[in-house]
C-alpha positions, 0 to 999 in steps of 0.5 A: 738404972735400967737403961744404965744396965742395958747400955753396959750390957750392949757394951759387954756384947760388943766387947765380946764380939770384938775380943773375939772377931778381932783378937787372935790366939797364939795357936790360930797365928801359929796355924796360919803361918802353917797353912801358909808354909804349906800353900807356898811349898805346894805352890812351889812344887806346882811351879817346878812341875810346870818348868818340868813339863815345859822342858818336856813340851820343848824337847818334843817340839825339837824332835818333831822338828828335827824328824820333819827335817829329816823326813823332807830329807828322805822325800828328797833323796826318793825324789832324786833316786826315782828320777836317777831310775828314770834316767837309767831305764830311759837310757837301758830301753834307748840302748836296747832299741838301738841294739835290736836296730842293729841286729836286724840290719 
């Protein structure tokens, strides 16, 4: 009888544990349907915040690529206006040593 008392206890211990570990409540499904709601629309927020950021990140890239552009552009017309004003200075300084040839002859 003893060992008949002590299995059906084990037996009860084990029932409870599995009733409880195994088993859940409406409340507990319903409270992770929630969580889980909750985690997708912070995961859908995370993703939209992430294309935001990345729309930002191209659009800076298209500017500093069109300001890069536009700054070889101006090396350029520097580079062609300082060699118009040699041009033009070589050119005024020949003129002026031909006109003071001229004068003093």
């Amino acid at each position: 009888m003893k060992h008949f008392l002590l299995s059906r206890s084990a037996i009860f211990v084990i029932g409870a544990g599995l009733v409880l570990g195994g088993c859940a409540t409406r409340e507990d499904v319903e409270h992770a349907q929630a969580t889980a709601e909750s985690a997708k629309q912070e995961a859908d927020a995370a993703m939209a915040a992430a294309q935001r950021a990345q729309s930002s990140a191209d659009a800076a890239a298209s500017t500093a690529q069109s300001a890069a552009t536009t700054a070889q552009a101006a090396q350029a017309a520097a580079a062609s206006a300082n060699e118009r004003h040699e041009e033009h200075h070589e050119r005024h300084e020949r003129h002026r040593h031909h006109h003071r040839r001229h004068h003093k002859e």
